[in-house]
NUTI-532353 format. One record per residue: x, y negated, z negated of N, C-alpha, C in turn. Coordinates in pm, whole numbers, plus 32768, in hexadecimal, padded with zeros to 4 digits. Layout:
XYZXYZXYZ
...
END
This chain:
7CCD7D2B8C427CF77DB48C237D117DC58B8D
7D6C7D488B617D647D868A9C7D107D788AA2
7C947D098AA47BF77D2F8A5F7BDF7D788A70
7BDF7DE08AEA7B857E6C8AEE7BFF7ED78A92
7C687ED68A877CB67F3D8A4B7C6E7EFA8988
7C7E7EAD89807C547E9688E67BC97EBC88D7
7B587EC089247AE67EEF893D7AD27F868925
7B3C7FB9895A7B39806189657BAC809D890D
7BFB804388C07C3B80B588547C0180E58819
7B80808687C77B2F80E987467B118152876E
7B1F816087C17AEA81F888137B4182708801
7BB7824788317C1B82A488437C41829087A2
7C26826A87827C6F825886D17C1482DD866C
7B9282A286A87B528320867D7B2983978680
7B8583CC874C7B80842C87637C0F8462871E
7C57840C86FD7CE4842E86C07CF0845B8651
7C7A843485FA7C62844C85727C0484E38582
7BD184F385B57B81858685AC7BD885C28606
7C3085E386407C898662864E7CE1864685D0
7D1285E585AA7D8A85FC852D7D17863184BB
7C8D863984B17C55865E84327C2C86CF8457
7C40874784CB7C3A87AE85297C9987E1850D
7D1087B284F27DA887EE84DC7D858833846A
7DF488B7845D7E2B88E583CA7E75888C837B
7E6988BF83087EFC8860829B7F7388B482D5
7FAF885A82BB802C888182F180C588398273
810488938256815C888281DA81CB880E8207
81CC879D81A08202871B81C4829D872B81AB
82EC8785818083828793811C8356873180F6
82EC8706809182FA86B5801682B287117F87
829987627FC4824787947F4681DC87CF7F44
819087767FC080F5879F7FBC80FD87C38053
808187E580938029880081077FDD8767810F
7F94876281907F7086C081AC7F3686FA8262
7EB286BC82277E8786AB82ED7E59865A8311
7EB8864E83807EA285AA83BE7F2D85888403
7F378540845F7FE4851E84AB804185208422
80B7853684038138851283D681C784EE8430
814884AF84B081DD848B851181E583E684CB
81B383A1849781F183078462823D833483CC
821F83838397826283B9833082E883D482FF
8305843883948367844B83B883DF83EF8419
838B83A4844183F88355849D83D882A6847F
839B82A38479838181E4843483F481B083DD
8430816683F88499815C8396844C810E8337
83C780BC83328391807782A6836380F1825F
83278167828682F681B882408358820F8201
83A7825F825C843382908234848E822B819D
848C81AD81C284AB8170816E8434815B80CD
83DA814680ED839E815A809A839F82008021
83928272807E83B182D5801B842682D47FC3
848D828B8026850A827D7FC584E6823E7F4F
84BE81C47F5084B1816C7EE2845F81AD7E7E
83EB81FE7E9E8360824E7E2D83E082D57E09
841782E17E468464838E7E1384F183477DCB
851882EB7DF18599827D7D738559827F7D03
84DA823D7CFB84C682067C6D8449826E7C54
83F582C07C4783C283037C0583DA83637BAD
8475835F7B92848C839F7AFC846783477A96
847B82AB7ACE844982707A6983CA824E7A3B
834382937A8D82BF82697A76825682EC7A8D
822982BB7A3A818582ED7A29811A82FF7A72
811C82977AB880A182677B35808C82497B86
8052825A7BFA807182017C6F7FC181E17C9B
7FD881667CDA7F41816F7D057F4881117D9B
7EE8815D7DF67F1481557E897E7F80F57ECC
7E8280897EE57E07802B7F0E7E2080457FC1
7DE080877FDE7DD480B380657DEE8143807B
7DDD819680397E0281F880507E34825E80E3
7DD2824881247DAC829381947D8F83178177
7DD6835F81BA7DE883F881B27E28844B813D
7E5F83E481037E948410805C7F0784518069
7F5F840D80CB7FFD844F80BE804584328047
803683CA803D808483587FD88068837E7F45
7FCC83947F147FA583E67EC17FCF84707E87
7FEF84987F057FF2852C7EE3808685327E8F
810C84F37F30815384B77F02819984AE7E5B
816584457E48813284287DB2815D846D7D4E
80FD84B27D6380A5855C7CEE811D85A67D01
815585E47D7681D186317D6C824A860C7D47
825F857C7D4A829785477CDD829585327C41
822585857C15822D856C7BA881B2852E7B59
818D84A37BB58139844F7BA280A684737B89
802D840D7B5F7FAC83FC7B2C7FA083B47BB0
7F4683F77C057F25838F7C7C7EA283747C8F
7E6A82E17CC87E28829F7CC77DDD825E7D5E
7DAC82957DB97D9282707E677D0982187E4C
7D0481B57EA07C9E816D7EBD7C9C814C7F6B
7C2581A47F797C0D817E803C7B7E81858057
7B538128808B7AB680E980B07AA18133814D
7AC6815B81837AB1818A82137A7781E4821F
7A078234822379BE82D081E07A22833C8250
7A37833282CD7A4C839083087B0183D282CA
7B5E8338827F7B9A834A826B7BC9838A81FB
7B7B833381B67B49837480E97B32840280F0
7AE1843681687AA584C681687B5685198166
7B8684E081FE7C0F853181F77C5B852281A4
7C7184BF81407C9D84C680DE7C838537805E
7C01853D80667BC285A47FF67BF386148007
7BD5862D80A87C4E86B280BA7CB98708809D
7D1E867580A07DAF86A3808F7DBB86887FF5
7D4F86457F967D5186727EFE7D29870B7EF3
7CB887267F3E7C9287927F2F7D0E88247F2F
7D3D880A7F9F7DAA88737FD97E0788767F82
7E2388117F417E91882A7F0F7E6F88217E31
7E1988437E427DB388497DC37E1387C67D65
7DFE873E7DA77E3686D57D797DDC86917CF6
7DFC86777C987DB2863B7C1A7D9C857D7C49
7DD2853B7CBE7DF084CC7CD07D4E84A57CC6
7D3D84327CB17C8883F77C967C8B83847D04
7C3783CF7D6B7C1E83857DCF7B8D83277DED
7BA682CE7E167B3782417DDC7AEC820D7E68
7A8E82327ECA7A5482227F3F7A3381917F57
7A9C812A7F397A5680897F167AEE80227F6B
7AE47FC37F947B567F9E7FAC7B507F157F1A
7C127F0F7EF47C267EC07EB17C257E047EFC
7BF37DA87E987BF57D2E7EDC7BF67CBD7E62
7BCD7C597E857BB77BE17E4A7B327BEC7DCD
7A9C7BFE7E077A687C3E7DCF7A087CAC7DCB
79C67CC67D6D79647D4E7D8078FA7D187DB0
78C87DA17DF978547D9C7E3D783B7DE97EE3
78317D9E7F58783C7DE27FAE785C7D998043
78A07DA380A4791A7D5580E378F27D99817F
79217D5881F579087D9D826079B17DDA82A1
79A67E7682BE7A417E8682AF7A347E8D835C
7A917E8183AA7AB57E6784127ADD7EE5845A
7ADD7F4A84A57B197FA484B77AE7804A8482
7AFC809184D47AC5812084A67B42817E8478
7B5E81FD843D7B998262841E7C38823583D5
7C8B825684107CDC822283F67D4481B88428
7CC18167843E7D1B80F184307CAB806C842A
7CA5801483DD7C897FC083C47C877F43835B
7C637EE9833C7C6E7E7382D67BE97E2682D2
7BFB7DF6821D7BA07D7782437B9A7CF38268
7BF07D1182BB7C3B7CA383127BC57CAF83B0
7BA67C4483E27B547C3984697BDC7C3B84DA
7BEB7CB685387C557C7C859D7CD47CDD85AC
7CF67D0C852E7D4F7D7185167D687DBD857D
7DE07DE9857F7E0F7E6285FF7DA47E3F8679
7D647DDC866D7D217DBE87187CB97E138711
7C667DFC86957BE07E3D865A7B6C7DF18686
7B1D7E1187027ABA7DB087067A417DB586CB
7A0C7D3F86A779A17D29866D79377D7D8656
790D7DB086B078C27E2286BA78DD7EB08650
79417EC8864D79777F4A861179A77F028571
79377F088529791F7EED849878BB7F4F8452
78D87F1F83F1785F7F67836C78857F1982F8
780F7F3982A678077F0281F878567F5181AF
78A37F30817378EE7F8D80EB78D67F5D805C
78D87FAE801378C97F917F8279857F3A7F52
795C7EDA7EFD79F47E8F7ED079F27E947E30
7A637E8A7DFE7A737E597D7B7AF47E427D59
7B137DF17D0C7B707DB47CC67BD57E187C40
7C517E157C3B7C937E827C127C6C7E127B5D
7C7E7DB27B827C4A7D6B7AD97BD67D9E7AC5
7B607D957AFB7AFF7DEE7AFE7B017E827AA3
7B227EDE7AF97B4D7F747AB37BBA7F597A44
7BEE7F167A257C5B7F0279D07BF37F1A791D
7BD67E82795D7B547E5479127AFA7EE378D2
7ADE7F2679417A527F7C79337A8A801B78DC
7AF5801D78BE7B53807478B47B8E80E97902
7B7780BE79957B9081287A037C4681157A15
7C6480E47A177D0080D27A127D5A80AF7983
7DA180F579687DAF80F378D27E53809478C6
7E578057785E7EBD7FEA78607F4280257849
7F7B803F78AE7FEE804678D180417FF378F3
80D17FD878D981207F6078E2817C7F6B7945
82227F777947826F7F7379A282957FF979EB
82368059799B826580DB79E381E581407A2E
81A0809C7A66815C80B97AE28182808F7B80
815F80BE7C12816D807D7C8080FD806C7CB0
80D77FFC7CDA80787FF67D5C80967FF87DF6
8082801D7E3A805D80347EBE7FFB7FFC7F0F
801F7F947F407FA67F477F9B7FC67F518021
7F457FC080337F647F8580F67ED07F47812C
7EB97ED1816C7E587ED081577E357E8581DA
7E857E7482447E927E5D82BC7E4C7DCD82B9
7EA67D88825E7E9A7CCC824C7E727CD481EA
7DF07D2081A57DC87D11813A7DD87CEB808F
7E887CFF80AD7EB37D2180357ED97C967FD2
7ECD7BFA80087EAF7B9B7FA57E4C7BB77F69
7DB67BD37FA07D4A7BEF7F847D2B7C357EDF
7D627CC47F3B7D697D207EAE7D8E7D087E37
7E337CA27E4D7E697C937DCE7E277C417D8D
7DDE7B9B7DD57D897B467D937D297B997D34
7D067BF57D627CA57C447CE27CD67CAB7C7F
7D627C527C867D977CCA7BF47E0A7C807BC3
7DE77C007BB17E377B8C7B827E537B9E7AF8
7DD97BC87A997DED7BB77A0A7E5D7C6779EC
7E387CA67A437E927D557A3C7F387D3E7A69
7F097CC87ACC7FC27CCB7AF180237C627A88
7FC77C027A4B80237BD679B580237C0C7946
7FC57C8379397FA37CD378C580017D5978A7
80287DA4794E80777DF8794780F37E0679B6
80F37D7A7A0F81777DB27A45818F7E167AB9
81067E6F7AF3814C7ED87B3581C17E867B9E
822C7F307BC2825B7EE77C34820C7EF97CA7
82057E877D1E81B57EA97DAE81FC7ED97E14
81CB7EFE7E8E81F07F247EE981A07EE27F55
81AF7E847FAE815E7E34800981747E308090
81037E4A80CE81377E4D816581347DCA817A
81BB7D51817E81DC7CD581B281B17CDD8264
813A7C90826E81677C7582EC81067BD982FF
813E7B8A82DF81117AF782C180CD7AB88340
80E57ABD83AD80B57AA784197FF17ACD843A
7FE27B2883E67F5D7B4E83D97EE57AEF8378
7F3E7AC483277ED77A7982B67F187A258276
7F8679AE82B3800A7972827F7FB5790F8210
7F5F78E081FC7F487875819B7F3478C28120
7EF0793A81527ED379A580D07F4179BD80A9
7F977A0380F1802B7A4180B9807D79A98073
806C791F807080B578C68049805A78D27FD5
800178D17F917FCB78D37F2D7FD0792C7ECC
7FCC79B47F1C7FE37A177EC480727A4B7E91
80D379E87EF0817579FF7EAB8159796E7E56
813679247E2D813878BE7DD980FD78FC7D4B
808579797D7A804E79997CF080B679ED7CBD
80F37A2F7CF781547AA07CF981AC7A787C87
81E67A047CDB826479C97C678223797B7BFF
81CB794F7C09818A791D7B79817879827B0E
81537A077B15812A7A7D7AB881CB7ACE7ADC
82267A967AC982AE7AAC7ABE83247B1A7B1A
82D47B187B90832C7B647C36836F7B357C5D
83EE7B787C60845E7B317C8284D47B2B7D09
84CC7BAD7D2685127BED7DAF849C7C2D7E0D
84C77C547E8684B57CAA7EE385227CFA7F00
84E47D957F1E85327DD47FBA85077DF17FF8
85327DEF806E85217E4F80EB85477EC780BB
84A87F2B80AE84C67FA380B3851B80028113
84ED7FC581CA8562804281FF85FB800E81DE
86177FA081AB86AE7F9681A886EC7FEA8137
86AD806580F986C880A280AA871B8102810D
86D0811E816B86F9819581E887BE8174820C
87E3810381EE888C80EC81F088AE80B18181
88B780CC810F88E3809380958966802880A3
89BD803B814389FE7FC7814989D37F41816B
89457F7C817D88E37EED81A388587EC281A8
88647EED810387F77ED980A387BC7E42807C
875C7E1480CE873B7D7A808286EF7D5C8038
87067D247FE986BC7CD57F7C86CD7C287F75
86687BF37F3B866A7B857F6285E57B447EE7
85ED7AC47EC985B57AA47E3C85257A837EAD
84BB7A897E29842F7A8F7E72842679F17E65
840979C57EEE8402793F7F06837879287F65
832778C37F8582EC78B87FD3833D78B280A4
83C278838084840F78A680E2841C79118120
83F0795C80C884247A0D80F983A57A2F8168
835179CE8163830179D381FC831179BF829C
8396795B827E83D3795782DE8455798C8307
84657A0B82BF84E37A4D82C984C77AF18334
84D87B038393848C7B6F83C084D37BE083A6
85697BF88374858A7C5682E085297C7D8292
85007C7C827784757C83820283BF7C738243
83CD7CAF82AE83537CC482F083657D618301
83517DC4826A83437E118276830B7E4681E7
82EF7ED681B382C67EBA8166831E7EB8811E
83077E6E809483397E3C804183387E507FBD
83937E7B7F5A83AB7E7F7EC083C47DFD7E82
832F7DDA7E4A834D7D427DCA835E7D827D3F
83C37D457D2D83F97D6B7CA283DE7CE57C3F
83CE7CF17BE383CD7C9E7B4A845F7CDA7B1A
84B77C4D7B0D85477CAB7AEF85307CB77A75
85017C5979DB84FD7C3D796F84D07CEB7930
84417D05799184017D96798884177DDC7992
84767DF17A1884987E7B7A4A85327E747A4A
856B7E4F79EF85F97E7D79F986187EE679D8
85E87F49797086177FC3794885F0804979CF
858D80067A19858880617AAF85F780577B2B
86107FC37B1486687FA17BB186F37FEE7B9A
871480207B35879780827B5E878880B57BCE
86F680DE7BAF86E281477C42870C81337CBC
872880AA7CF1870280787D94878F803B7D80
87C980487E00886380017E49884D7F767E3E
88AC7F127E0488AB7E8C7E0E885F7E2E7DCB
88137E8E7D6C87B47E2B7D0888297DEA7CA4
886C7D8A7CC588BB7D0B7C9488747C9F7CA5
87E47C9F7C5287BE7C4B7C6C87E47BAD7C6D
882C7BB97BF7884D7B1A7BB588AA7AEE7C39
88E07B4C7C7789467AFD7D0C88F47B227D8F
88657B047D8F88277AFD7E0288177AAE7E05
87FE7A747EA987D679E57EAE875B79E47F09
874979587F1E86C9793D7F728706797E7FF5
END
């Protein structure tokens, strides 16, 4: 019976995706209009938590740039904050609805039809509309329900002058459903060059040898803490915790997540409850 239910989501995933791209925009109280569900938006405490953390610290920044975009909430997001935004999503049916809700909301954000990775070129992505990775297996994605996507490396565009060198008063945004050691491996020379802060969907169980590697590169190019974004949602119980390869086995921190460079980003962390860093511990 799961084999046949994993057999037949792509289905319903993609009948799910053409009524939400059937829908009107509909006004988010954030600023903009957006079509597509805003029921995880609204009630997810990682996502909920997450706006907290992008609406804390974007007085202090310039930029944000979102490696998975989807539907371009997060983007839009962004922009009504203030921000220069930046979407990257390889999925066409999804990229399309994305174009949309730039469209609707006559957004300047520069949206990039490619998924971010290790390197450039072209990758088999797993999954249709909105939801998928280039991960084989994801959300119980079977084999069958793939396609080719275009990839490239954020050192890459860095390089090419598509992303312009910005330092600590950028964020990234990775959702990339496992993907996201991947991505960062290809923007190794950008993350010792400028520091952004990240935002990561932790969920180590998906790609644990990757995620031990890519918190080793982390703290080598000078990352120092984590939070749990929804623990913003009770400021009496806000965690933070130093970026360790340990923090894989902490299931506190299987959510998404704010890596900070304290050395970098100290003149931002006023923003956020409990950034004491120097008295965090493992």
């Amino acid at each position: 019976m799961a084999k046949l239910i994993n057999q037949i989501r792509p289905l319903f995933r993609r009948l799910r995706d053409r009524v939400q791209t059937a829908m009107p925009s509909r006004e988010t109280g954030f600023g903009f209009s957006f079509i597509g569900s805003q029921i995880r938006f609204r009630h997810s405490s990682d996502e909920l938590g997450t706006i907290e953390v992008l609406s804390r610290l974007a007085p202090g920044l310039t930029h944000f740039l979102n490696v998975g975009a989807n539907a371009g909430f997060y983007c839009l997001l962004a922009e009504s904050l203030g921000l220069q935004a930046f979407g990257f999503e390889p999925e066409p049916s999804a990229f399309r609805l994305f174009q949309r809700n730039l469209c609707n909301n006559r957004s300047a954000c520069i949206a990039i039809p490619a998924a971010v990775a290790a390197c450039s070129g072209r990758a088999t992505f797993y999954g249709t509309g909105t939801a998928g990775s280039l991960l084989e297996g994801i959300s119980g994605t079977p084999r069958w329900d793939r396609q080719t996507v275009t990839t490239l490396t954020l050192d890459g565009l860095f390089e090419a002058g598509g992303i312009a060198d910005h330092s600590t008063d950028s964020l990234w945004l990775l959702d990339c459903e496992g993907a996201e050691p991947d991505a960062l491996a290809g923007a190794s020379r950008l993350l010792q060059a400028t520091h952004p802060l990240l935002i990561l969907e932790l969920v180590p169980g998906r790609n644990h040898q990757s995620w031990f590697h890519c918190i080793k590169d982390l703290q080598r190019f000078g990352y120092t803490h984590l939070l749990a974004c929804s623990s913003l949602l009770d400021e009496a119980q806000v965690r933070w915790r130093s970026l360790t390869p340990e923090a894989l086995d902490d299931p506190a921190f299987y959510d998404n997540v704010l890596v900070v460079a304290q050395p970098y980003h100290q003149g931002l962390l006023h923003a956020l409850p409990g950034a004491h860093l120097d008295q965090v511990s493992e």
